[in-house]
ZAKOLLUM-185495 format. One record per residue (C-alpha): y, z, x; residue in one letter. Coordinates in pm, whole numbers, plus 50000, padded with zeros to 5 digits. Layout:
<sites>
[[Y; Z; X]; 'a']
...
</sites>
This chain:
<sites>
[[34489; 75909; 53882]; 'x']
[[34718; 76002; 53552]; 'x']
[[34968; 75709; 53479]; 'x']
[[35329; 75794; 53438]; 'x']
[[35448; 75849; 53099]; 'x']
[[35805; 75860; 53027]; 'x']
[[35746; 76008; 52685]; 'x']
[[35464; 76239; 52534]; 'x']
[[35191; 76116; 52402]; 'x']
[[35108; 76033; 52029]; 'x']
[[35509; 76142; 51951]; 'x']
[[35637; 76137; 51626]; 'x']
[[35985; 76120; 51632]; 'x']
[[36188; 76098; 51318]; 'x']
[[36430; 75860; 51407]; 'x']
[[36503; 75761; 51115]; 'x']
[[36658; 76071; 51028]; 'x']
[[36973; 76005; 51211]; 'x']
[[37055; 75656; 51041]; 'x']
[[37326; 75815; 50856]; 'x']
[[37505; 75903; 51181]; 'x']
[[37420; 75621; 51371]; 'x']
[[37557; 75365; 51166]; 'x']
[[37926; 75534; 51106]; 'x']
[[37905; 75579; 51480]; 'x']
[[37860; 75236; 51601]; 'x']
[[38122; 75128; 51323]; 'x']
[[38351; 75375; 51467]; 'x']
[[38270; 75209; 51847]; 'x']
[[38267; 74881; 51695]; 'x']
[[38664; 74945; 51607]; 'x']
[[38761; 75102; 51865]; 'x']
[[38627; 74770; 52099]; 'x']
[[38827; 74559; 51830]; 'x']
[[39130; 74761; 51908]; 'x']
[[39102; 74752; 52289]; 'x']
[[39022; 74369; 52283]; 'x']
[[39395; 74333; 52053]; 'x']
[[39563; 74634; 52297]; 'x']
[[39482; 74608; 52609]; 'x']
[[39278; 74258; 52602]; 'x']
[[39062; 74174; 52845]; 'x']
[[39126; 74116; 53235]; 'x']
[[39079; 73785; 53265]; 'x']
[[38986; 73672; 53652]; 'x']
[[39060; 73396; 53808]; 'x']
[[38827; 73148; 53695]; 'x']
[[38997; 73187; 53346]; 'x']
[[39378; 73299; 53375]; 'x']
[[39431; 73050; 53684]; 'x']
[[39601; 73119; 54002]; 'x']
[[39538; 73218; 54350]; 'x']
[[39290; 73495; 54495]; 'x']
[[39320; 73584; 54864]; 'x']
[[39079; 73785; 55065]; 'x']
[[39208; 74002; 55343]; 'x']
[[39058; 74240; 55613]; 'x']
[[39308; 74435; 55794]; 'x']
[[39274; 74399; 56182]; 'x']
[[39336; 74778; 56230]; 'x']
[[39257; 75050; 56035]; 'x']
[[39286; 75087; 55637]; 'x']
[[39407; 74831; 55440]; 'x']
[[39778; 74974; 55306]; 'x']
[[39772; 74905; 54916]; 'x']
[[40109; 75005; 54876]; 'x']
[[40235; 74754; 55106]; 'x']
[[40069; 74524; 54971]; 'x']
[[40199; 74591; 54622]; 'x']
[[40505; 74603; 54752]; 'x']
[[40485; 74241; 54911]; 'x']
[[40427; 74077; 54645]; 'x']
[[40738; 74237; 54454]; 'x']
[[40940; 74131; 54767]; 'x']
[[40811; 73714; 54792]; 'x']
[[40910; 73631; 54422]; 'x']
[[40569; 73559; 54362]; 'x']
[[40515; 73679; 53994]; 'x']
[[40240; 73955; 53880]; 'x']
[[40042; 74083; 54181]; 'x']
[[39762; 74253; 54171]; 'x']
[[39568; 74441; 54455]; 'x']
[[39274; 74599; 54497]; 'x']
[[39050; 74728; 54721]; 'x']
[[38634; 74673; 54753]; 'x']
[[38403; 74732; 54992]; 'x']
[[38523; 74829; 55329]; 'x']
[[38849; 75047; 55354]; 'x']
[[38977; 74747; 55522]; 'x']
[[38857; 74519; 55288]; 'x']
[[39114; 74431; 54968]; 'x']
[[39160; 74103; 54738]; 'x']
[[39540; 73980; 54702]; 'x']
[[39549; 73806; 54316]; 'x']
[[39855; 73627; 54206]; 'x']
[[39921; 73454; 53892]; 'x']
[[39994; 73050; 53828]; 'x']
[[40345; 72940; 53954]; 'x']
[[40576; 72728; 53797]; 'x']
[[40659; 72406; 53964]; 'x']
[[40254; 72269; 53999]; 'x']
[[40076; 72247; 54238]; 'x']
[[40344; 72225; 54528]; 'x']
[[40482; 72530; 54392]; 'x']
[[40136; 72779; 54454]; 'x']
[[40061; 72609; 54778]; 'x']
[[40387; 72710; 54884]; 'x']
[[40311; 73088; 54744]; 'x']
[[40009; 73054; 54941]; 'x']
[[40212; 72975; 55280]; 'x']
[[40422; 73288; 55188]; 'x']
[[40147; 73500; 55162]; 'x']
[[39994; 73424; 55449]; 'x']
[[40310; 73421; 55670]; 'x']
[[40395; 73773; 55561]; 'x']
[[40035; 73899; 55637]; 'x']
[[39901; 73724; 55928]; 'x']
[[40044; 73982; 56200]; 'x']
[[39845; 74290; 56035]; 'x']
[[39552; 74131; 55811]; 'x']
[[39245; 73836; 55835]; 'x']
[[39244; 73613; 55575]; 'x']
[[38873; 73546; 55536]; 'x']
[[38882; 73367; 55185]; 'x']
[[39124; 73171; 54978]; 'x']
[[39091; 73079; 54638]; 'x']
[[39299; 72837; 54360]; 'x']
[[39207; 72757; 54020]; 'x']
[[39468; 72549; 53820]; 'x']
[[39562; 72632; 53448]; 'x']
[[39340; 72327; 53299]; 'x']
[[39079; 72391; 53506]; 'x']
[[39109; 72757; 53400]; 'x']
[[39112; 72679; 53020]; 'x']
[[38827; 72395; 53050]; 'x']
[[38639; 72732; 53188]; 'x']
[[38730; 72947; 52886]; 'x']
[[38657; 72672; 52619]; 'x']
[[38280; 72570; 52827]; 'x']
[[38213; 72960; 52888]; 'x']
[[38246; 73024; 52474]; 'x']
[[38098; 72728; 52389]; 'x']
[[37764; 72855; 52578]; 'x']
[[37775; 73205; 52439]; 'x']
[[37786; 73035; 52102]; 'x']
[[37559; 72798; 52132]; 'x']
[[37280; 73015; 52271]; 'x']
[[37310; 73275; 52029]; 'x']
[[37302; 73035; 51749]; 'x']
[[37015; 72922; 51893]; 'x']
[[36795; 73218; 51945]; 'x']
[[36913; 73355; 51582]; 'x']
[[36802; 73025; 51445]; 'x']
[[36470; 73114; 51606]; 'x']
[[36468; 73452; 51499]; 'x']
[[36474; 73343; 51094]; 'x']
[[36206; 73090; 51160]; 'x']
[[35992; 73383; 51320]; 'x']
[[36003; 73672; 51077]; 'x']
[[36122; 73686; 50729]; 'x']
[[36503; 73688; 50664]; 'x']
[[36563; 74096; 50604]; 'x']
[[36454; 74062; 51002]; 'x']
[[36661; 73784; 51097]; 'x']
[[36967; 73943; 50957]; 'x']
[[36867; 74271; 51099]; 'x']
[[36853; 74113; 51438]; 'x']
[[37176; 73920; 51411]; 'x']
[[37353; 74236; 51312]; 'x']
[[37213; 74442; 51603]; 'x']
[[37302; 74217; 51863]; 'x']
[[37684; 74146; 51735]; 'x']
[[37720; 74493; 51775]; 'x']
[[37613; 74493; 52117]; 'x']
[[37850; 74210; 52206]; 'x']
[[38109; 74364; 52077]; 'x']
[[38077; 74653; 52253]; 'x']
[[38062; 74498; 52593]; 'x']
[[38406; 74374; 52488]; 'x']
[[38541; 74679; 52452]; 'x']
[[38381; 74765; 52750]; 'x']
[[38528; 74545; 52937]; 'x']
[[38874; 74615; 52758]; 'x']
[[38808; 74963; 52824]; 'x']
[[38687; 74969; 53226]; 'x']
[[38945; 74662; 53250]; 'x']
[[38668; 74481; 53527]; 'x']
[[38738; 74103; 53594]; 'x']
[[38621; 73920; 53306]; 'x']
[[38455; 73579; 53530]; 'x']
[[38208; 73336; 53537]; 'x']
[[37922; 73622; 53630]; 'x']
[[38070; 73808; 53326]; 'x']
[[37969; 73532; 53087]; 'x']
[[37623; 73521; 53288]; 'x']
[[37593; 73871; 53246]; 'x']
[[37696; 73871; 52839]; 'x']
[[37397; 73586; 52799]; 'x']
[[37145; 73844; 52934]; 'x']
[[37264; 74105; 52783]; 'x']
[[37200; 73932; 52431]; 'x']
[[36839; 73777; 52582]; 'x']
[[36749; 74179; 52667]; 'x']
[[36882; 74278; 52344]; 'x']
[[36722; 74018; 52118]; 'x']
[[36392; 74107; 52332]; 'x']
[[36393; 74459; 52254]; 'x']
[[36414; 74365; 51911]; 'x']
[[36183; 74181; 51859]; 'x']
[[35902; 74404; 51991]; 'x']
[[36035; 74634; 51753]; 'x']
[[35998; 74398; 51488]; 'x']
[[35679; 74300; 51567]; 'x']
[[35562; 74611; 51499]; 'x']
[[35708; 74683; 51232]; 'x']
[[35549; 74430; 51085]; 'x']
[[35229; 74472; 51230]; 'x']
[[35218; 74787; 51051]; 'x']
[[35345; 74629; 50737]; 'x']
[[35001; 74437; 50685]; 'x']
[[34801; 74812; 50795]; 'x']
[[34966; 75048; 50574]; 'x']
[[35103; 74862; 50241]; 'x']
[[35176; 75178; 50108]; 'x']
[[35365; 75407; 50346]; 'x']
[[35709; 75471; 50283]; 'x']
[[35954; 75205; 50457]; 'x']
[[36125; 75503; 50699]; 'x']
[[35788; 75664; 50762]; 'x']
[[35669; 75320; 50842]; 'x']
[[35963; 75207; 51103]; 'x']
[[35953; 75591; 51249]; 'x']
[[35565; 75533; 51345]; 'x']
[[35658; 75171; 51475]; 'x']
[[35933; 75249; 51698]; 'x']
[[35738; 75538; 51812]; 'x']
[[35434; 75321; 51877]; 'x']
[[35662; 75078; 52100]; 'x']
[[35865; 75400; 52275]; 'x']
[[35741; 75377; 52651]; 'x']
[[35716; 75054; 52684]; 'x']
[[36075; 75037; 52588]; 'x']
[[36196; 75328; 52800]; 'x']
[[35942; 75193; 53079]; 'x']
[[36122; 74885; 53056]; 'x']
[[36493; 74980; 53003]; 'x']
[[36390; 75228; 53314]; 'x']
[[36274; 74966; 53567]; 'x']
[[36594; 74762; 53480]; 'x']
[[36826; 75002; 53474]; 'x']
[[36708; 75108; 53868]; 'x']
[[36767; 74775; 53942]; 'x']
[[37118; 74764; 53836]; 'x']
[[37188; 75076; 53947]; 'x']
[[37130; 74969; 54320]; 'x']
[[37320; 74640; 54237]; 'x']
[[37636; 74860; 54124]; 'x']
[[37625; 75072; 54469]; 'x']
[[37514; 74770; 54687]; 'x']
[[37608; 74444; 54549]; 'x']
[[37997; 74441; 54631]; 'x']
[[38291; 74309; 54454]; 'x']
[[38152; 73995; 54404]; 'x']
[[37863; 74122; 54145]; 'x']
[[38033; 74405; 54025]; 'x']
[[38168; 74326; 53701]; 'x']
[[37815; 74165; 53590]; 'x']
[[37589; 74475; 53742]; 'x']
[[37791; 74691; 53503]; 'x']
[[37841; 74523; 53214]; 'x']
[[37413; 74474; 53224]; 'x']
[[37403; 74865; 53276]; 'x']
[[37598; 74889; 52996]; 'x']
[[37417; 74621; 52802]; 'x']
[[37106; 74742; 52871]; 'x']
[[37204; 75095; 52697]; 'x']
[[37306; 74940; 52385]; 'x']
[[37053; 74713; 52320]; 'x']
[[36815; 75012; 52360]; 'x']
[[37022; 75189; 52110]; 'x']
[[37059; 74948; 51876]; 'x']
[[36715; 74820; 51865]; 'x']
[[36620; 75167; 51713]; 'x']
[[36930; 75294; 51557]; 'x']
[[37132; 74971; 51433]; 'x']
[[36863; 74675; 51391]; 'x']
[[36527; 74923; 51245]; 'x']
[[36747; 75106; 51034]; 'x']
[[36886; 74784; 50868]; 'x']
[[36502; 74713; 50727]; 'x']
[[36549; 74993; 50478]; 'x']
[[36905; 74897; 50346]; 'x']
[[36767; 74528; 50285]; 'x']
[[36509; 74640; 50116]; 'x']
[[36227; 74501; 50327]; 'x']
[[35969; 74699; 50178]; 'x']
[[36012; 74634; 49767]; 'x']
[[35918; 74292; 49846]; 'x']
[[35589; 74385; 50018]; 'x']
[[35499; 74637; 49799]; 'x']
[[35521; 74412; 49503]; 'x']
[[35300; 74210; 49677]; 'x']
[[35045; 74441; 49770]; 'x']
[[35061; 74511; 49401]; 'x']
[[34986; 74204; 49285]; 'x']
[[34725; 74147; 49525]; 'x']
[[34531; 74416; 49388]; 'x']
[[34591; 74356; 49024]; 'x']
[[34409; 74004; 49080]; 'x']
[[34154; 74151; 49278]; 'x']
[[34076; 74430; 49021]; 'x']
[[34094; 74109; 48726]; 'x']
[[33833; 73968; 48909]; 'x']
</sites>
């Protein structure tokens, strides 16, 4: 029985042909993410802006948006925002923090719920204070941080530093451009989203290493092939097990994006995304990087020397 194979075999690819458009690409992306996150910022849900989420199921028919909308304009309530998910009837009522404490949004509550109760089910309510909201922002970076120091820390300890910086460059570009993708697709930045941009740098840093590895694997076989002919054969070498990989996942996801509801959406697609980009940059951002740092001058010194005291003895 022949074993799928998702690319040819023995291919030799030239990928690093393209570094001189890959890298003003991603910068150009990496701006543009910048420039969404200062525009448009990011849509912050309610476990981080604070405030009251309310989920409704209209007894008959279709749930009427516009009313909805409307509504909220009509109780004084502040920013509304609605939006439907799942079932037609289905839809999520979101309004902001009011002034007065917390008398003043369990009364916005009662509103809500008087005004709605002849046509709509309220099946879930939900209220996050400001502090409790901010003590979630500062806990949610603080984790990011921490466990990116950490792996990177790991990362210089494991291969030599023209790696390590490789590897820290690759994956700040692909957490930046989850940012702008979530400035960009404007999905509720929660809880699940942090959980989501934590695996997206785990995949990312994984995929990068295996590339590394190789690379240097093939650093200690051929000490005298070129550094781009080197990384082309590497990446090559480690092709469909990336693409097997990246493929398997990305099925995954994909049935967590058409099946997994509202609840899981914003973290299914920001690991679709994620997933993408740390495929890209592995090969186009991170290998790339080797040459620029001049990985191989050091190595090819030391090959040299190593055979001038072989051929003194």
């Amino acid at each position: 029985m022949k074993l799928l194979r998702l690319t040819p075999e023995n291919t030799k690819f030239p990928f690093m042909r393209f570094r001189r458009v890959s890298y003003p690409f991603s910068a150009l992306l990496s701006l543009i993410s910048v420039a969404l996150f200062l525009t448009l910022g990011m849509n912050f849900g309610i476990d981080f802006a604070g405030g009251t989420l309310m989920e409704l199921r209209a007894k008959q028919g279709q749930a009427d948006l516009a009313m909805l909308r409307h509504l909220g304009e009509r109780l004084a309530i502040g920013e509304v925002e609605v939006q439907s998910f799942g079932a037609q009837s289905d839809v999520t009522f979101r309004f902001a923090v009011q002034p007065g404490g917390d008398a003043a949004q369990a009364a916005a509550v009662e509103k809500v719920r008087d005004a709605v109760s002849d046509g709509y089910e309220i099946r879930r309510t939900e209220v996050v204070g400001p502090r409790v909201s901010g003590e979630l922002v500062q806990s949610g970076t603080l984790g990011v941080v921490v466990s990116i120091i950490a792996v990177l820390a790991y990362l210089w300890f494991r291969f030599e530093w023209q790696f390590a910086i490789a590897a820290v460059i690759a994956t700040m570009h692909d957490l930046l451009l989850t940012v702008g993708f979530f400035s960009l697709t404007h999905l509720e930045f929660n809880t699940t989203s942090i959980a989501a941009i934590l695996t997206i740098v785990g995949y990312s840093l994984n995929e990068t290493v295996v590339v590394l590895d190789r690379i240097r694997e093939m650093m200690r076989k051929y000490k005298r092939m070129p550094t781009h002919e080197l990384i082309d054969m590497s990446i090559n070498a480690v092709l469909p097990r990336t693409l097997m990989t990246a493929t398997t996942v990305l099925l995954a996801l994909f049935s967590l994006v058409l099946f997994g509801g509202q609840v899981i959406r914003s973290f299914s697609l920001a690991m679709t995304w994620g997933v993408c980009v740390a495929v890209y940059s592995s090969i186009f951002i991170c290998s790339p990087m080797l040459i620029y740092l001049g990985l191989r001058t050091e190595h090819a010194r030391e090959a040299r020397e190593e055979e001038a005291a072989v051929e003194a003895v």
